[in-house]
KOLFILUM-811254 format. One record per atom (N, C-alpha, C): residue number from 1; atom name; x, y, z. Coordinates in pm, 1 decimal. Last residue first. Example, Ala and Ser with C-alpha at 12.3 -4.5 7.8 and 13.67 -1.06 7.14 Angstrom:
% KOLFILUM-811254
+-----+----+----------+----------+----------+
:   k :  a :        u :        v :        w :
+-----+----+----------+----------+----------+
:   2 :  N :   1285.0 :   -225.0 :    708.0 :
:   2 : CA :   1367.0 :   -106.0 :    714.0 :
:   2 :  C :   1290.0 :      3.0 :    787.0 :
:   1 :  N :   1319.0 :   -569.0 :    780.0 :
:   1 : CA :   1230.0 :   -450.0 :    780.0 :
:   1 :  C :   1320.0 :   -330.0 :    780.0 :
+-----+----+----------+----------+----------+
//
This chain:
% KOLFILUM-811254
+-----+----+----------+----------+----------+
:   k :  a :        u :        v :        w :
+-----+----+----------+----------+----------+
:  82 :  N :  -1390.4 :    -13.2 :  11862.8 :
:  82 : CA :  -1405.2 :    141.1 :  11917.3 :
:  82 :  C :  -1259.7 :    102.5 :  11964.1 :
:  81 :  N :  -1452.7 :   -249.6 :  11609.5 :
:  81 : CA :  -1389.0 :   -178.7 :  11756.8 :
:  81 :  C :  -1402.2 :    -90.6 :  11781.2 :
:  80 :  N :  -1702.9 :   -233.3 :  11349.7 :
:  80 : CA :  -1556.3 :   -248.1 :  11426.6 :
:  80 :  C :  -1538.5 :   -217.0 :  11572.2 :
:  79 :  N :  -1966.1 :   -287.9 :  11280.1 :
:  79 : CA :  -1915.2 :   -373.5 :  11370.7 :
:  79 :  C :  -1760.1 :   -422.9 :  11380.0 :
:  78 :  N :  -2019.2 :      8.3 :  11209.1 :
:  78 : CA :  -2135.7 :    -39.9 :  11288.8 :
:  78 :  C :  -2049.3 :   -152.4 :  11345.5 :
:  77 :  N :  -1844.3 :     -3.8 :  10962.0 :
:  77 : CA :  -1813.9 :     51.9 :  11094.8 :
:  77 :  C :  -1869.2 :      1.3 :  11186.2 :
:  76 :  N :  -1803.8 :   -350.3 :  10822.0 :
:  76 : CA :  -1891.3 :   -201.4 :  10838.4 :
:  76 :  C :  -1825.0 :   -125.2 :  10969.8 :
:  75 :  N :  -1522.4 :   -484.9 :  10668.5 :
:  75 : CA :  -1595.7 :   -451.7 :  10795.4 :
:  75 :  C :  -1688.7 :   -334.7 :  10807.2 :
:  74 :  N :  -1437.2 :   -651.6 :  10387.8 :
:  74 : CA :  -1506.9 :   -518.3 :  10431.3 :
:  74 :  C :  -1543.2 :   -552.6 :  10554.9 :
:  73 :  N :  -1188.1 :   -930.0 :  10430.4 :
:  73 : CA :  -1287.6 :   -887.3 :  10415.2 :
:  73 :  C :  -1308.5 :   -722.7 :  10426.3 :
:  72 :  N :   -894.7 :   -861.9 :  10191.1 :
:  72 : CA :   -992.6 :   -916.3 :  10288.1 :
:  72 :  C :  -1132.8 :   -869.7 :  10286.0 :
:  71 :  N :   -749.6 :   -599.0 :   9973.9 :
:  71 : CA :   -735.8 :   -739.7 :  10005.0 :
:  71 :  C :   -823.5 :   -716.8 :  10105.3 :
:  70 :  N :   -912.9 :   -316.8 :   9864.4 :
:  70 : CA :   -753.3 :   -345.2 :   9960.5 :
:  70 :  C :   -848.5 :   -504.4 :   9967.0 :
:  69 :  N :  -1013.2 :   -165.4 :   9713.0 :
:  69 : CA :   -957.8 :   -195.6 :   9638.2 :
:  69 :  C :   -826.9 :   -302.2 :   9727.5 :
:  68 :  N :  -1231.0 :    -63.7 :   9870.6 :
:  68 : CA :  -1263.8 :   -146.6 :   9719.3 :
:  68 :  C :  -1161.4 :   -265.4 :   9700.7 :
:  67 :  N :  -1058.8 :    154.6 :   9990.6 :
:  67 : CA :  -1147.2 :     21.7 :  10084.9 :
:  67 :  C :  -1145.7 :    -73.6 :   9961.4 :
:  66 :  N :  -1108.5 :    345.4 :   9799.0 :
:  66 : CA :   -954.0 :    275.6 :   9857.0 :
:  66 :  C :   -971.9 :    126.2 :   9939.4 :
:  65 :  N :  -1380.8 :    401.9 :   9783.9 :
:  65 : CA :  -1272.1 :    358.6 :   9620.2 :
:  65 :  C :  -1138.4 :    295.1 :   9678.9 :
:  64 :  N :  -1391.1 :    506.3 :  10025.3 :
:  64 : CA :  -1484.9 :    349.3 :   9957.0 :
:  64 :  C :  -1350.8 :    317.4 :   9911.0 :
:  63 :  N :  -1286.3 :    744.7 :  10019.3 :
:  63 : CA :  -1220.8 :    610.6 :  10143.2 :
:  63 :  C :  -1303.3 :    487.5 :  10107.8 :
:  62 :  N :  -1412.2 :    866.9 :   9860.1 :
:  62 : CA :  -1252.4 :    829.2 :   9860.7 :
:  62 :  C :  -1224.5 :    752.4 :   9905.6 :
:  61 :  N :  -1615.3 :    900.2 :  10018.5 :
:  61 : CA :  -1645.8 :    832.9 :   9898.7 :
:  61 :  C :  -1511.1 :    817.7 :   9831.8 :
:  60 :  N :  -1562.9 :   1011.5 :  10191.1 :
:  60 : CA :  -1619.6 :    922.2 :  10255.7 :
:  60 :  C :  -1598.9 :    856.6 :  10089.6 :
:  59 :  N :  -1493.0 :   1299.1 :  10087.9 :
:  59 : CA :  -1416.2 :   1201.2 :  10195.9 :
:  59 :  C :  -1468.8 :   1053.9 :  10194.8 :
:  58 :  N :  -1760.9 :   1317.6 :   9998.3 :
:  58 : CA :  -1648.4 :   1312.0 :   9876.8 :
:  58 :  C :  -1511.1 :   1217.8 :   9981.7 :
:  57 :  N :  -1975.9 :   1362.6 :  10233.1 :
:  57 : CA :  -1917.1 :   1281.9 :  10117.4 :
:  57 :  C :  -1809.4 :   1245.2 :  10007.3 :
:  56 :  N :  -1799.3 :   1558.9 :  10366.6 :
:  56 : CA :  -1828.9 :   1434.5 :  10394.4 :
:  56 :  C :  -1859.8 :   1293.5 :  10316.4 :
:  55 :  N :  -1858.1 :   1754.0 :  10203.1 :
:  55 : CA :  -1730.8 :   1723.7 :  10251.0 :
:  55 :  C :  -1703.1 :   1578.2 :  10259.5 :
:  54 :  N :  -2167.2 :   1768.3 :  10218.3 :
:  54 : CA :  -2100.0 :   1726.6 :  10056.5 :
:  54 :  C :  -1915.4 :   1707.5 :  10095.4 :
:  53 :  N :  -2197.8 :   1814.2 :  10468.7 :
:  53 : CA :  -2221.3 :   1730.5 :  10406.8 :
:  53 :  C :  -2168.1 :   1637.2 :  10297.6 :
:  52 :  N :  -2064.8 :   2087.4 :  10475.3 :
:  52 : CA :  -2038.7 :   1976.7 :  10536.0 :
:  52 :  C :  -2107.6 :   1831.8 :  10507.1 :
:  51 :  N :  -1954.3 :   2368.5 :  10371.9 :
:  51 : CA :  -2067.8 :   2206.7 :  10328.1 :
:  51 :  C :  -2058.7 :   2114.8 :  10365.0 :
:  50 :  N :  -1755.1 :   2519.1 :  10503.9 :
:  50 : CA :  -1853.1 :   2542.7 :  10433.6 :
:  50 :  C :  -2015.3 :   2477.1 :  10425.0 :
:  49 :  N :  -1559.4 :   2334.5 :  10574.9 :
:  49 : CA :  -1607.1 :   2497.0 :  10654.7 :
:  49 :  C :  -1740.4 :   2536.4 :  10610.6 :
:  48 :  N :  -1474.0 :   2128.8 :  10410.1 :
:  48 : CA :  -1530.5 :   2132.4 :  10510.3 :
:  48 :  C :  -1549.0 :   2241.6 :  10587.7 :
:  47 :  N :  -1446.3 :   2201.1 :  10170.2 :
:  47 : CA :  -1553.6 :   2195.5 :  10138.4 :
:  47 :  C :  -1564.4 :   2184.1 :  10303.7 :
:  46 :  N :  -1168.5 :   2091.5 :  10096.9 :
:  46 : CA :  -1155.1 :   2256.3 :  10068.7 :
:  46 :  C :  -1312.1 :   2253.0 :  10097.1 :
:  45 :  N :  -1229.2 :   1833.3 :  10137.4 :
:  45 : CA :  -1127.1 :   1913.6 :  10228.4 :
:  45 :  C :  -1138.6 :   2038.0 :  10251.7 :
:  44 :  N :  -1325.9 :   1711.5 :   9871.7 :
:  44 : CA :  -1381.3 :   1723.0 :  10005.8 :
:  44 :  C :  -1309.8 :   1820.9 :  10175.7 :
:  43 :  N :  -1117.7 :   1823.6 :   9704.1 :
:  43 : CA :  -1234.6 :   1895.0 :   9726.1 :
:  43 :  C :  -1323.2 :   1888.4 :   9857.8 :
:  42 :  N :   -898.1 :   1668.5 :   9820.4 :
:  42 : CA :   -913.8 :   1798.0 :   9772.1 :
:  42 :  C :   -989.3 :   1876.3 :   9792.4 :
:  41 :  N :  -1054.6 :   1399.9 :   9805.3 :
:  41 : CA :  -1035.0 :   1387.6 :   9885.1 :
:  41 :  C :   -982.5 :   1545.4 :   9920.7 :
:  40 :  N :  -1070.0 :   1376.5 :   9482.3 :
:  40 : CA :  -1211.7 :   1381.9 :   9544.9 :
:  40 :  C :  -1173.6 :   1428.5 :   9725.8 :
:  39 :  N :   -774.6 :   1392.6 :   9405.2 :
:  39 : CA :   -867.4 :   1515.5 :   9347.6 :
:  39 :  C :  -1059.7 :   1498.8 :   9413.3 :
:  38 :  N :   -742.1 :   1145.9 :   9533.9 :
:  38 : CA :   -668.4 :   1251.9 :   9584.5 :
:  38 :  C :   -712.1 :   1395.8 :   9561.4 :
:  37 :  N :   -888.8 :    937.1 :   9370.0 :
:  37 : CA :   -898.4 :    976.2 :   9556.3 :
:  37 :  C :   -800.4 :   1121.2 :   9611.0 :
:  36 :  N :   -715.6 :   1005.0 :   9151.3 :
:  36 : CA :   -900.1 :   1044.5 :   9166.7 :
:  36 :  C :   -922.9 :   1052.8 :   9309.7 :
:  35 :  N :   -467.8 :    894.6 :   9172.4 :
:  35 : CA :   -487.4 :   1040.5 :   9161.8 :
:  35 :  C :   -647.3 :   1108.6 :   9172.3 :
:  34 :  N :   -515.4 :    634.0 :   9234.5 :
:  34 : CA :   -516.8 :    735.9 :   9342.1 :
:  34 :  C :   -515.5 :    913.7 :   9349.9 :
:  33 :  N :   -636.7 :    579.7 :   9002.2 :
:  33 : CA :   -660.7 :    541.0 :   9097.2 :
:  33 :  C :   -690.2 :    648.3 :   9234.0 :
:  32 :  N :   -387.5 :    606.9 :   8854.0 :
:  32 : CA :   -492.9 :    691.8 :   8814.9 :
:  32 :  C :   -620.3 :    647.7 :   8928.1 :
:  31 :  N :   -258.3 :    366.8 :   8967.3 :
:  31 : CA :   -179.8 :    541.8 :   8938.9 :
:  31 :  C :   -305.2 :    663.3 :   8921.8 :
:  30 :  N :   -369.5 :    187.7 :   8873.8 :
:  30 : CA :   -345.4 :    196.8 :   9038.7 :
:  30 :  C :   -327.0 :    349.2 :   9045.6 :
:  29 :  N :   -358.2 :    195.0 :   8612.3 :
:  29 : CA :   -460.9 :    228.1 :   8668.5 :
:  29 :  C :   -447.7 :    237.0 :   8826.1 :
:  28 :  N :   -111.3 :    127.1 :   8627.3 :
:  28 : CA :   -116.6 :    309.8 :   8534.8 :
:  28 :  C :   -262.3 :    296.5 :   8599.0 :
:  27 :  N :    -42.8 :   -101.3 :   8732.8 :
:  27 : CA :     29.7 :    -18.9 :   8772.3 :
:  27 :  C :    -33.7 :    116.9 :   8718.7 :
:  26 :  N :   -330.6 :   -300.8 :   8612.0 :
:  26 : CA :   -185.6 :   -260.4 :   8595.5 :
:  26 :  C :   -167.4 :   -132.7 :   8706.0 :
:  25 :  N :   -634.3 :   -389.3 :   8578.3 :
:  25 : CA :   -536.8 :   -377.3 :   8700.3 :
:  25 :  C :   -400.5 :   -356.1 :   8754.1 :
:  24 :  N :   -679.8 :   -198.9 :   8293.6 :
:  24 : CA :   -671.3 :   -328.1 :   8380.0 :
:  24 :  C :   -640.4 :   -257.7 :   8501.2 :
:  23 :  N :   -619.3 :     15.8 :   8098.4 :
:  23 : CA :   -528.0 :    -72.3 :   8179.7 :
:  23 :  C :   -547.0 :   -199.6 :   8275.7 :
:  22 :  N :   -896.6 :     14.6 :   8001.7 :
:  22 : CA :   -775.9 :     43.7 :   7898.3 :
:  22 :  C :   -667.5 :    -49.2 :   7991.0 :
:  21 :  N :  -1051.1 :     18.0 :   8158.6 :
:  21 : CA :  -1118.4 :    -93.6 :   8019.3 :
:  21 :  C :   -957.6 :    -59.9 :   7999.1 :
:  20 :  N :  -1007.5 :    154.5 :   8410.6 :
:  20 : CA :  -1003.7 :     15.4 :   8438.6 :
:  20 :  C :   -980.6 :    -79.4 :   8244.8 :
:  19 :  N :  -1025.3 :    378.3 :   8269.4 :
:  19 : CA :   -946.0 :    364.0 :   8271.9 :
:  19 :  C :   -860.2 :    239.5 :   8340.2 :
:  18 :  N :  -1320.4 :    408.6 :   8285.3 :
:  18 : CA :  -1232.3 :    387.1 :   8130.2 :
:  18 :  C :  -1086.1 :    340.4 :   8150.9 :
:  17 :  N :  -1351.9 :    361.3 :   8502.5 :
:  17 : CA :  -1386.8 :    248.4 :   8466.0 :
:  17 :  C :  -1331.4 :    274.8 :   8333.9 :
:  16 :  N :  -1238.8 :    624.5 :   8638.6 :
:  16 : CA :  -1200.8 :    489.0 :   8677.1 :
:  16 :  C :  -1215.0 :    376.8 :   8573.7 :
:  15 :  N :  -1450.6 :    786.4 :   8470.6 :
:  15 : CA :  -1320.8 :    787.0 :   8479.3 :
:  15 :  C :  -1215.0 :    654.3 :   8493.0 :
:  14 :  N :  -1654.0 :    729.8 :   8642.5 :
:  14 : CA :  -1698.4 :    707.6 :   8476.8 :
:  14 :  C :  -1512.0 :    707.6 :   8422.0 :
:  13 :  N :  -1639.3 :    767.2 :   8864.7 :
:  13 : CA :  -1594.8 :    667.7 :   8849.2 :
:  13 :  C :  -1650.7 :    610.4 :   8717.1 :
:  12 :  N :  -1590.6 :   1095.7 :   8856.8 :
:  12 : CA :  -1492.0 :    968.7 :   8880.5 :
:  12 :  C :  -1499.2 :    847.5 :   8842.0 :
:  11 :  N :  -1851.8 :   1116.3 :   8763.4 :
:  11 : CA :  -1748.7 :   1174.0 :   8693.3 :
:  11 :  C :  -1616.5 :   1024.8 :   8675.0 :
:  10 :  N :  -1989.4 :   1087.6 :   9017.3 :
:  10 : CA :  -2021.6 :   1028.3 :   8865.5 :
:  10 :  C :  -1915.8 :   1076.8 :   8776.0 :
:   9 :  N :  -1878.4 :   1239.9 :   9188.7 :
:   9 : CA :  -1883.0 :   1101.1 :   9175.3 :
:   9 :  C :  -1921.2 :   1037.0 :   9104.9 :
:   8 :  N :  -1956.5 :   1494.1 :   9098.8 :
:   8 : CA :  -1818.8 :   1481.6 :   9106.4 :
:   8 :  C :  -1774.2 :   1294.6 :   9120.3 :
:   7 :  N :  -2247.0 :   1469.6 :   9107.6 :
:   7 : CA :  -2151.1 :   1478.9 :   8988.1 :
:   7 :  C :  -2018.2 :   1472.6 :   8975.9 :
:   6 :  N :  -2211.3 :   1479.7 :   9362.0 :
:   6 : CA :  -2282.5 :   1363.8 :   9335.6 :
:   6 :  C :  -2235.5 :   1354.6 :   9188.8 :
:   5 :  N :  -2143.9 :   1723.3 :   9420.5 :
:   5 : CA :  -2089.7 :   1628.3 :   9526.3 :
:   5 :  C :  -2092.4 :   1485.9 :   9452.6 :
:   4 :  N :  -2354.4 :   1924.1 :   9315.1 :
:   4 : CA :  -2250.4 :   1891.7 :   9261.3 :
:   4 :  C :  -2116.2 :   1771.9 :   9313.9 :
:   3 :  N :  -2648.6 :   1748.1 :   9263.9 :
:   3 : CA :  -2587.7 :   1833.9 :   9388.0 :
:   3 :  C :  -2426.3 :   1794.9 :   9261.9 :
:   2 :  N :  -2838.4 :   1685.3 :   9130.0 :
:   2 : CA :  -2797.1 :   1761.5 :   9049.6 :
:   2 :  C :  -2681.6 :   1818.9 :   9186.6 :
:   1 :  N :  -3030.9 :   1437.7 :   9088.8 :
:   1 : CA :  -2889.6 :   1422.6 :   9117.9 :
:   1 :  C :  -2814.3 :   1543.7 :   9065.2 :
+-----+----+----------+----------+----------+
//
């Protein structure tokens, strides 16, 4: 696990979870929340010309952490609408 894509996601959500133990589900972790989807969603951005892969992931792995966190069920892609 040495791609840096993969450290950037171990990072985060070593991040998240301290900052789940301290605030909970309050307002300062919602806050810190999105500031991590926003610094993974950054990189994945500044990465698509380049690495497409690792773009892809960090995008993709923003859009979990936000998915996670929204009311109902998860739908896989495989069985949404087109």
């Amino acid at each position: 696990m040495d791609k840096p894509e993969f450290i950037l996601a171990v990072k985060a959500m070593e991040a998240l979870e301290m900052y789940q133990a301290t605030y909970g589900a309050s307002k300062e972790y919602q806050a810190h929340l999105q500031e991590v989807q926003q610094i993974l969603r950054h990189k994945g951005a500044s990465l698509l010309l380049s690495e497409h892969g690792a773009a892809k992931f960090l995008l993709a792995f923003a859009d979990a952490l936000e998915v996670a966190h929204l009311p109902g069920e998860y739908v896989p892609l495989s069985r949404r609408p087109a």
